[in-house]
C-alpha positions, 0 to 999 in steps of 0.5 A: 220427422218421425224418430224410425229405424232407417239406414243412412242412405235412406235417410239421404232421400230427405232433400234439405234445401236452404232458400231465401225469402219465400216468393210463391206467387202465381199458379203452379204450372207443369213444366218439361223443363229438367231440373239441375243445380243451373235451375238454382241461384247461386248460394243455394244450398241442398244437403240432408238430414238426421238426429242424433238418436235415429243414426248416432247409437254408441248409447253406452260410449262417451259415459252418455246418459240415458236419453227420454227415448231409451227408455221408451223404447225398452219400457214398450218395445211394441210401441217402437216396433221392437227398435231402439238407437241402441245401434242405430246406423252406427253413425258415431263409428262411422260419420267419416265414411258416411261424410263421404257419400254427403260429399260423392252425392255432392252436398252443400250442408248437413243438419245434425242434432247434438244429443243432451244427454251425450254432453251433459249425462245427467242433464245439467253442468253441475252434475258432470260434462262428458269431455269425450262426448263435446269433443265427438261433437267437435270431430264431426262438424271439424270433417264436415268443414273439411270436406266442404259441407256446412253443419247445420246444428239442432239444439235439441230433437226430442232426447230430453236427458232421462234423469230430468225426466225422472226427477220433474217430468222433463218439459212438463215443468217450467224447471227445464227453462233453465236446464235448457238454457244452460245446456244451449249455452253450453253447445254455443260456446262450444261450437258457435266459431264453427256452426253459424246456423242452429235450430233450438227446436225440431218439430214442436208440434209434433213433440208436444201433440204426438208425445202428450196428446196422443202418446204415439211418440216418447214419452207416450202420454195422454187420456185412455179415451184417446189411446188405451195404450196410454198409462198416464198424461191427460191429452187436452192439457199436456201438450199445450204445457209442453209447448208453453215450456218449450217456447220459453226455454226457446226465448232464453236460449236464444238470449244466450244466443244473442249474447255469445260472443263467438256465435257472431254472424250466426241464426237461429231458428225453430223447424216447424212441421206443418201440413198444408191444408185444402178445404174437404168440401169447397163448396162449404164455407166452413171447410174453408175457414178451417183452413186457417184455424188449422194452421194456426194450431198445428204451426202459429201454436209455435210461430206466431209466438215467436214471431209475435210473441204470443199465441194465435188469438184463434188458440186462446179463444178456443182452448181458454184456460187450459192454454197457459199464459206468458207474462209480459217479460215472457212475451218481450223475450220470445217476439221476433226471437228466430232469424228465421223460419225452419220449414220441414214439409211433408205432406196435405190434407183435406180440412173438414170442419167439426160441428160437434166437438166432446168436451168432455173428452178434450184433445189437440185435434178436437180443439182445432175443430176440424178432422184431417182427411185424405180425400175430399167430399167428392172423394178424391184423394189429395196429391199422390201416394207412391209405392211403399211411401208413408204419405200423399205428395202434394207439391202444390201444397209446398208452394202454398205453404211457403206463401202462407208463411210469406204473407202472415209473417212478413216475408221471413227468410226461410230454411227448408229442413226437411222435404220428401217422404219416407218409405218403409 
């Protein structure tokens, strides 16, 4: 989800929906039929979503330090659109009444991230541990149970503590793994006897792509001939170092995980945030094999990982040394290292395969060999596009991405994090 100014109750336009083992088969018909909580299986769950630096603000309460996107937002005001969590919503003076529009809205759960920098100041235990910061968090998952809604808790929604930033470049270097694991360790044994659900990551993807590749997100880096407004990264190698680390720090949190004591009975798992794509011509043949290909680049880069435990065959006969490699100890650790697949859906796209990628000038999106398109070669868009929506819904393209996900990784269970649109 993109890091955006919104109010809360925007926010709650966000659908979050909990569901068992996908089991999309079949055409997708249109139906009168009027959807209610009776239209659902028992135990299925419909709740909301946020991150900590979108609604918490309070950046100066609870002796929080400075977060990666606090001081991107002050450094380039125009690239956040004059924004910053300074304040945000103001969620952390008034999560208890915003609990009660989750419940007068008669929600099952609620996902929160916790803010690194917000329980660790500096980024690591040895440096400090903010006690009023642990027990906020504390407060606000004890008035969630109170009022009958389940946490679901984000380890980390792209708030890398700055001091890390500033002393080894954050998850540029191999130096967060550890880092990273002692702060997930940290916040599972905290809160482990009352959150059984928890997701390492938020969006990897876009993480790694938007802020390393393309340099439209924190910490906005990438080449010049991609985004001139870029002053330092190198699109093409970045990213895919940023996930490298990222998945790693994922494999030993979750190894913390596993042996924490009061987190018996609990998940954990990653929220992906893939598009579904449709060939642009279906009548080419390598439009349609493209399909593949994208999926595998935009979501397999972080699941076939750790599902499997290491990239696409497709990822590494593409990038080659530039895609770095686990060793076996590494790839040991990160197969079948989530209980569950975490599935933000938002949007479609036509996939068009590139004949003439520039090598010299390599990026992301070029090595997948395709370009996104709204509409296809006979100029239809994808889906609709309502008024003041930022992107195209195309329900058909839920549903064939929960079979995707159903039919290449073995029916996983999986948690829908986040669907709908944002609006502006």
């Amino acid at each position: 989800m993109a890091l955006t100014k919104f109010p809360l109750m925007g926010l709650l336009l966000l659908l979050t929906i909990i569901v068992s083992p996908a089991t999309a088969d079949g055409p997708v018909c249109p139906s009168s039929t009027k959807l209610s909580r009776a239209s659902f299986p028992e135990g299925f769950l419909f709740g909301t979503a946020t991150a900590a630096y979108q609604v918490e603000g309070a950046v100066n309460e609870t002796c929080r330090g400075p977060a990666l996107w606090d001081i991107y937002c002050k450094r380039y005001p125009e690239r956040c659109n004059n924004d910053n969590g300074d304040v945000a919503v103001d969620f952390f003076h008034r999560y208890k009444e915003d609990i009660q529009l989750m419940k007068n809205l008669n929600t099952d759960a609620f996902r929160l991230s916790i803010a690194w920098p917000r329980i660790f100041p500096h980024g690591r235990k040895e440096k400090g541990v903010s006690q009023a910061g642990v027990q906020f968090y504390h407060d606000l998952i004890d008035e969630l149970l109170r009022n009958g809604i389940i946490p679901f808790v984000t380890v980390f929604h792209w708030d890398t503590p700055q001091d890390l930033e500033d002393e080894y470049g954050g998850f540029l270097s191999d130096k967060i793994v550890k880092d990273f694991r002692e702060y997930a360790d940290f916040v599972f044994q905290e809160y482990g006897g009352k959150v059984k659900h928890w997701i390492t990551f938020n969006e990897p993807w876009v993480f790694a792509h938007a802020g390393y590749d393309v340099g439209k997100k924190a910490p906005g880096r990438c080449s010049t001939y991609v985004n001139p407004k870029c002053q330092d990264g190198r699109s093409g190698y970045e990213a895919y170092l940023v996930s490298h680390n990222l998945l790693n720090s994922h494999a030993e949190a979750v190894e913390a995980f596993r042996k924490c004591e009061k987190c018996k009975g609990g998940k954990v798992g990653i929220a992906h945030s893939p598009a579904w794509f449709e060939p642009h011509d279906f009548d080419d043949s390598q439009d349609g094999g493209s399909i593949d290909r994208a999926l595998d680049f935009m979501m397999g880069w972080h699941l076939d990982t750790t599902t499997y435990g290491d990239y696409p065959q497709k990822m590494k006969d593409i990038v080659g040394h530039r895609l770095p490699k686990f060793t076996d100890a590494q790839k040991a650790k990160l197969k079948d290292s989530t209980d569950f697949v975490g599935l933000n859906y938002y949007t479609s796209v036509f996939s068009n395969h590139l004949e003439k990628p520039d090598y010299s000038k390599p990026r992301w999106m070029q090595d997948s060999l395709i370009s996104w398109e709204s509409k296809n070669a006979q100029n239809y868009s994808i889906g609709s596009k309502p008024f003041t929506a930022a992107l195209n819904v195309y329900s058909r393209g839920f549903r064939s991405l929960l079979k995707y996900i159903k039919d290449k990784y073995a029916n996983p269970e999986i948690m829908i994090m986040e669907n709908g649109n944002y609006i502006f």
